[in-house]
C-alpha positions in Angstrom: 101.5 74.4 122.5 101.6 76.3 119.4 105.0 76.0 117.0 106.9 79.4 117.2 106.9 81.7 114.2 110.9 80.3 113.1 109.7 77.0 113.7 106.9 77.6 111.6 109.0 78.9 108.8 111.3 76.2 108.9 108.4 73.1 108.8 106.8 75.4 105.5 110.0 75.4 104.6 110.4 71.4 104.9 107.7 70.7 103.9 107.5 72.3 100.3 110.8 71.3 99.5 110.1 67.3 100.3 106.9 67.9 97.8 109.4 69.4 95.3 111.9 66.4 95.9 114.5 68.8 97.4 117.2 67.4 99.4 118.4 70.2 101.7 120.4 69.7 104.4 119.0 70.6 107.9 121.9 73.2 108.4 121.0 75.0 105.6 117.2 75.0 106.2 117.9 76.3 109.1 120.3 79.0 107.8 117.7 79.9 105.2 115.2 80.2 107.8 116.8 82.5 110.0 117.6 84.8 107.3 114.2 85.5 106.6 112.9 85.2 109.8 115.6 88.0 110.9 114.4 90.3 107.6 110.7 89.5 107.5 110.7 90.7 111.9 112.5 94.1 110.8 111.4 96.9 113.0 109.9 99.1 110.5 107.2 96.0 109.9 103.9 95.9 110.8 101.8 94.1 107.9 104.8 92.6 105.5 105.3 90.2 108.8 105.5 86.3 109.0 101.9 87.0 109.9 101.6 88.0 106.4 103.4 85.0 105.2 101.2 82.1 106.7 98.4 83.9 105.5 98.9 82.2 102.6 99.5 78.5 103.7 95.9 76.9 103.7 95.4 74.4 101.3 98.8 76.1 99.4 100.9 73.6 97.4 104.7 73.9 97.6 105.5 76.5 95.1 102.5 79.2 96.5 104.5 78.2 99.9 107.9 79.4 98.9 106.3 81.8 96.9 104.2 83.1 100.4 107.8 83.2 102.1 109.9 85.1 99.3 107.2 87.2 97.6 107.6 90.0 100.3 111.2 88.8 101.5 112.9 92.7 99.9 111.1 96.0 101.0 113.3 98.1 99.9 111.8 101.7 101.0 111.0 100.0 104.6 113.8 97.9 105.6 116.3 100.7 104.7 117.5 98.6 101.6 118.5 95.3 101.4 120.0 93.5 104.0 123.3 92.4 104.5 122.6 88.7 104.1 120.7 88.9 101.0 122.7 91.8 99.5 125.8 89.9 99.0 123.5 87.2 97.3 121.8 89.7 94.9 124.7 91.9 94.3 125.6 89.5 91.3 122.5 90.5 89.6 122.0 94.4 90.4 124.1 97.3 91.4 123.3 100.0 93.7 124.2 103.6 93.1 122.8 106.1 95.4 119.8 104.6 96.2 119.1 103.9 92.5 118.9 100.0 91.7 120.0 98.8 88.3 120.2 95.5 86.4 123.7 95.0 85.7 124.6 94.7 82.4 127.4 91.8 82.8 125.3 88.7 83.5 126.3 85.8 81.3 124.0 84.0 79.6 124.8 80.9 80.6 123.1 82.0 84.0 119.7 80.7 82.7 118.1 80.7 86.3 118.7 84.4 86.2 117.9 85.2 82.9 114.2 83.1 83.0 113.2 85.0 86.3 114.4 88.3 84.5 112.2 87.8 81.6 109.3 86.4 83.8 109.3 90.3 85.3 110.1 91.6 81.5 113.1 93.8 82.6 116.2 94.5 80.6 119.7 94.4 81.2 121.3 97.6 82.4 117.2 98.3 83.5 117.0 100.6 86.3 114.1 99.3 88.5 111.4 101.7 90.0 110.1 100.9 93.5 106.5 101.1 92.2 107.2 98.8 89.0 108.4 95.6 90.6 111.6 96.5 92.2 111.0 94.8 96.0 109.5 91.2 94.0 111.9 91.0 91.7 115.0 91.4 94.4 112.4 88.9 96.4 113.3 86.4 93.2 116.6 87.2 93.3 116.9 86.4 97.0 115.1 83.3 95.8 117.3 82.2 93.4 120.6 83.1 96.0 119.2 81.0 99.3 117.5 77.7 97.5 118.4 78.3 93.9 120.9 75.4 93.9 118.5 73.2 95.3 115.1 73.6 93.2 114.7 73.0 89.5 114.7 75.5 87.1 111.5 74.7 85.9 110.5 75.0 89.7 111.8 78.1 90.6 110.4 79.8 87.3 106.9 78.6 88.9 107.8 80.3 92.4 109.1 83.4 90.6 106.1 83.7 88.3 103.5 83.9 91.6 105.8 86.2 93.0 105.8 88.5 89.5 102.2 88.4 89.8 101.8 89.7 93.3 103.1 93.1 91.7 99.9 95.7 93.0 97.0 97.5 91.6 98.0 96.7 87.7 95.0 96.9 84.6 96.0 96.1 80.9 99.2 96.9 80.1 100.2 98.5 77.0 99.7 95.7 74.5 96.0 94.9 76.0 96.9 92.3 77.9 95.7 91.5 81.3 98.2 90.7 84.2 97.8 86.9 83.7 97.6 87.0 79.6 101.2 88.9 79.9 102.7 86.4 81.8 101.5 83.4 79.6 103.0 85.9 76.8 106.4 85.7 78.8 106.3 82.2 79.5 105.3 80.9 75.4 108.9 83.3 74.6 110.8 82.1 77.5 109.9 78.8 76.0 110.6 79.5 72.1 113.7 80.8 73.3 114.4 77.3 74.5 115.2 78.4 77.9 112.9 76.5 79.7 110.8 73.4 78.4 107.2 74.1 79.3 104.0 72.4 77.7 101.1 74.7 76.9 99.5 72.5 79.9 102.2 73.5 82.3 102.3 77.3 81.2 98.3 77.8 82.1 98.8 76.1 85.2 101.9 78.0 86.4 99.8 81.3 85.2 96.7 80.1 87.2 98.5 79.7 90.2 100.1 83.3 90.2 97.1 84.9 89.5 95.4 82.9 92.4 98.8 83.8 95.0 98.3 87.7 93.6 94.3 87.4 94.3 94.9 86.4 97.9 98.0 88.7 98.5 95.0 91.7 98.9 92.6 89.6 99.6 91.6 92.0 102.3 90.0 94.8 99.4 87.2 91.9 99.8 86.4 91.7 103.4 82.9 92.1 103.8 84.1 93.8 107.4 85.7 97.2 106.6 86.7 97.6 110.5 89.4 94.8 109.4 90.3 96.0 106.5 91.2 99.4 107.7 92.8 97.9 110.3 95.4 95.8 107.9 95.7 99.1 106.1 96.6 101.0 109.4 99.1 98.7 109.7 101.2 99.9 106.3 101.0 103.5 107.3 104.2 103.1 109.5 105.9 101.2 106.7 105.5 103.7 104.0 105.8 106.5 106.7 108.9 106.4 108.5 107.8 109.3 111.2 104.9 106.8 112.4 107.7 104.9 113.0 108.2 107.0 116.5 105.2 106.6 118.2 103.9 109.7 120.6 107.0 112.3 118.9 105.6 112.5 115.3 104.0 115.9 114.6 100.5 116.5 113.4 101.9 117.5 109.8 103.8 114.2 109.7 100.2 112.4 110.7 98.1 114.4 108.2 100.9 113.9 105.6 100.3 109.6 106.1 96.7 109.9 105.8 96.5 112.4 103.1 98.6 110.4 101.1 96.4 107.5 101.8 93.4 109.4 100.8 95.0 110.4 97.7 96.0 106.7 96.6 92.5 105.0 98.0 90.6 107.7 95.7 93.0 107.3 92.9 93.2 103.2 92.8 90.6 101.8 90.4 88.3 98.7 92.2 89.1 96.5 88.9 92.6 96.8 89.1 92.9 95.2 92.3 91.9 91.5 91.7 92.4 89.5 88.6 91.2 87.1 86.3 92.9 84.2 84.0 91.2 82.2 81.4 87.9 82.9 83.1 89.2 81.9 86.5 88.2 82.9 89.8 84.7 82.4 87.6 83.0 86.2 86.6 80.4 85.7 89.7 83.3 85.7 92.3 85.4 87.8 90.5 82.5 90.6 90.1 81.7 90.1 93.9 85.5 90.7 94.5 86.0 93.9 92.7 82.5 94.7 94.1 84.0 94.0 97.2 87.3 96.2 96.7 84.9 99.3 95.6 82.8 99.1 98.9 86.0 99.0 100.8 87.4 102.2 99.4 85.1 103.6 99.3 84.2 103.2 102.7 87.6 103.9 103.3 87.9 107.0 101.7 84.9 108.4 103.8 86.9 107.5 106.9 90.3 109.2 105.9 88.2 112.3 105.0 86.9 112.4 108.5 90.2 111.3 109.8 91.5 114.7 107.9 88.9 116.7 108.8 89.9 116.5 112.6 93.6 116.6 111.9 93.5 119.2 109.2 91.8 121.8 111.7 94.0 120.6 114.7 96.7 121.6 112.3 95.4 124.6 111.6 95.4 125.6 115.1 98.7 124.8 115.8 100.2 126.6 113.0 98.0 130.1 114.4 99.3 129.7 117.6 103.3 129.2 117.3 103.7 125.9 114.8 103.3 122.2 114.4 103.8 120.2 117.0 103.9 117.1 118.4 100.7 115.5 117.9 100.9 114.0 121.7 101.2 117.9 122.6 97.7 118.6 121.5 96.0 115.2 121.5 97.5 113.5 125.1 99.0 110.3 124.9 98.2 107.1 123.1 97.3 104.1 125.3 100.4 102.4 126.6 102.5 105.9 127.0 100.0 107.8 129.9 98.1 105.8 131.3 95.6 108.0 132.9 96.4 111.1 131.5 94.6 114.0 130.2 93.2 113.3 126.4 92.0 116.2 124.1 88.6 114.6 124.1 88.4 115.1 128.2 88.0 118.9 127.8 85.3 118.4 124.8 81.2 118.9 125.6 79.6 116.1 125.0 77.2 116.4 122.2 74.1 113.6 121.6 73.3 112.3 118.8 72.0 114.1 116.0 68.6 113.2 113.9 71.2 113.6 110.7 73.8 111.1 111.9 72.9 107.3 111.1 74.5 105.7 114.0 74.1 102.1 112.4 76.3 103.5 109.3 79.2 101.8 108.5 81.4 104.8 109.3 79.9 106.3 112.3 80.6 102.7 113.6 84.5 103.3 113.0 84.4 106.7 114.1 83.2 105.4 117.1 84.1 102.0 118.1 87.4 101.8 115.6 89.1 99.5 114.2 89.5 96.2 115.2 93.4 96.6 116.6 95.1 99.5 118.9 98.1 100.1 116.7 101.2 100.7 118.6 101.3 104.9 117.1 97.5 105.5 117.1 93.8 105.0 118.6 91.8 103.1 116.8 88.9 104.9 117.3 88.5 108.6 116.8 87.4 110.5 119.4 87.6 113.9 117.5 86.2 113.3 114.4 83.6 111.5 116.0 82.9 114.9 117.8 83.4 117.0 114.9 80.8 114.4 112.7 78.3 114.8 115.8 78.7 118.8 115.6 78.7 119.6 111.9 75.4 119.2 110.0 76.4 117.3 106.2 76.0 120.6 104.3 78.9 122.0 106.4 80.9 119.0 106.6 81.0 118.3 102.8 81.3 121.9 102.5 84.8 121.7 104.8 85.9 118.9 103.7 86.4 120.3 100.4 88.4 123.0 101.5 90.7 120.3 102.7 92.7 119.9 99.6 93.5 123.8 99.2 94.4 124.0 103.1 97.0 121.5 102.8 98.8 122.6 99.7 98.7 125.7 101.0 97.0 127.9 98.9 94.8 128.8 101.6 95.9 129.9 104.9 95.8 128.0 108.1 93.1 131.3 109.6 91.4 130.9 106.5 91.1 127.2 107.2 89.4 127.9 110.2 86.9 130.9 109.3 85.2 127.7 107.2 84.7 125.6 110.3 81.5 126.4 111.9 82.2 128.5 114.9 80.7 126.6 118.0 82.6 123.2 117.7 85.6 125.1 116.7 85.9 126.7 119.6 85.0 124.2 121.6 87.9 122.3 119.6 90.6 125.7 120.4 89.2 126.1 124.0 89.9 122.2 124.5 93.1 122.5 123.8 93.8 125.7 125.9 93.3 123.2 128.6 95.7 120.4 127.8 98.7 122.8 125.7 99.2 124.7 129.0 102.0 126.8 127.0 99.9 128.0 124.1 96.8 128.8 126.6 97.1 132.2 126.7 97.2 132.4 122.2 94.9 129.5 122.0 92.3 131.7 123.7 93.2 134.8 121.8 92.8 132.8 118.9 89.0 131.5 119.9 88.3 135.3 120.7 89.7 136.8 117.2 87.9 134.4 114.9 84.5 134.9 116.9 
């Protein structure tokens, strides 16, 4: 039978320590364990998970290990903060002032373990730290340096703290011209002419390699030649960075647009070559080419997707706000699979339409439109029955030309009726008169509404 996930965490744990010539008591493994077990199965994660974590292990040495274990241990906007068991540890390092984290200014020097993993991330004393500019991996080191600091050489932890530095997202050249590996050799030559840690030039390349490879697999998934699974891994951060997903079945269709939109926004804003990286010509320019190649099919894919997504959402939420407000999206969808079994979807009370000579159905995303993504997440479908309608009913002049009103719609410089008098009038309708059937207290407006804009 397989181990279970605390067991697992513990032998990783074992494991890399014996390889670092760590002598830690079995109590405190243990201890160790169970604190990041209990943080790592938090509610409010779905993809940060322990799942996550051994994703890392094949073929990892002992510091990618503990680096896989710690690299996502804080998660500051999910988990609510930081928890009680790691907060007391950190609370040395950083204080906390209505929801703003800052570096205190009253470390001593002679902490050298905190000061190297400081200047590994490049932040200051007295630094406030931005939850976008390193903030959850650099309390991750911290943590680090709290549960097994006492155990693992300094030279050790720098290593672990330096892959966990590099998993920082989505980062080109920085301001100097240096990439993401270059800077951290930069860090690591002043750390050591600073004489606070004693590195060879050896050593420092190695230690940079290895972060660069940890960051390279942390999104490994921007690569997967399948873009079913690598929508579904990105399904799985919308309830982490949207805290109404969190409630499946009560969150409204604003809240749902408002998840995707941003997603949209970030997807079409996130340049291909900024996701993977590349140190003193390693992963070689062949596989590093057909990994950003890889990252620029996926968003794009992706993007396409959302738009659709939006598309069906967006005129949902149009409707809704002509005929008394947002709403529930349950209220005008039905219920997700596990909450009504059986009961009356949106999709029931839509015609079915054939397949139209302009839709490819062996395109990529007419294949997610219809069959989904690979999981059922626990506050969505994972295929989309709407849009699917919506792509079968509009021809591509319309769509695009929609689509494009999207943007205006949901800043709200143009108006929800407005909204609509773009959306060709026979699926429309068929899209208000379908949900005259299932929002049995806005029938009677619904159908008003379908009779005003004809």
């Amino acid at each position: 039978m397989a181990a279970g996930m605390i067991h697992r965490l513990i032998q990783v744990m074992a494991d890399a320590s014996k390889s670092l010539g760590v002598h830690c008591e079995c109590s405190e493994m243990e201890q160790v364990a169970i604190i990041v077990h209990k943080i790592m199965t938090f509610q409010s994660r779905q993809f940060h998970t322990l799942h996550h974590v051994f994703g890392f292990l094949d073929d990892a040495d002992a510091h990618t290990a503990l680096a896989a274990v710690f690299h996502d241990l804080i998660y500051y906007q999910v988990d609510d903060g930081v928890q009680p068991e790691v907060s007391v540890l950190i609370s040395y390092y950083v204080e906390v002032d209505q929801g703003v984290v800052r570096l205190r200014l009253d470390t001593p020097e002679t902490d050298r373990i905190y000061h190297v993993v400081r200047r590994i991330f490049d932040f200051q004393d007295g630094q406030e730290l931005g939850i976008f500019s390193g903030l959850n991996e650099f309390l991750s080191a911290l943590a680090l340096i709290g549960l097994l600091g006492t155990h693992i050489s300094l030279k050790d932890l720098a290593a672990i703290a330096t892959c966990i530095e590099a998993s920082i997202p989505f980062r080109g050249p920085n301001k100097r011209g240096l990439s993401v590996g270059d800077e951290l050799e930069r860090r690591l030559m002043e750390i050591r002419g600073d004489r606070l840690l004693e590195l060879s030039d050896a050593e420092i390349r190695n230690i940079v390699l290895r972060a660069i490879n940890f960051a390279n697999k942390d999104v490994k998934d921007f690569a997967l030649n399948d873009p079913a699974r690598f929508l579904n891994n990105t399904w799985k951060l919308l309830p982490e960075s949207n805290a109404a997903l969190r409630s499946s079945g009560t969150y409204s269709i604003r809240e749902y647009r408002t998840a995707l939109n941003k997603q949209l926004n970030f997807f079409l804003s996130l340049k291909p070559a900024w996701v993977f990286h590349q140190y003193r010509g390693l992963p070689q320019e062949a596989a590093y080419q057909k990994m950003i190649q890889g990252a620029e099919r996926n968003l794009q894919i992706a993007a396409a997707y959302l738009q659709a997504k939006l598309l069906a959402i967006g005129l949902l939420e149009a409707i809704s706000l002509e005929t008394g407000g947002d709403a529930p999206v349950a209220l005008f969808m039905g219920d997700i699979p596990g909450q009504g079994e059986g009961s009356d979807r949106l999709e029931d009370f839509l015609p079915a339409i054939p397949v139209p000579a302009w839709v490819d159905p062996h395109a990529q995303i007419y294949r997610l439109l219809k069959t989904g993504r690979l999981d059922e997440p626990s506050f969505d479908l994972k295929h989309s029955p709407l849009a699917l309608f919506l792509y079968h009913s509009l021809q591509p002049a319309s769509w695009h030309r929609i689509v494009q009103k999207l943007p205006a719609f949901f800043s709200g410089s143009l108006g929800a009726r407005d909204f609509l008098s773009q959306v060709d009038s026979v699926p429309r309708n068929a899209v208000i008169m379908a949900c005259s059937r299932l929002v049995m207290t806005r029938q009677g407006r619904l159908e008003s509404l379908a009779a005003s804009l004809s």
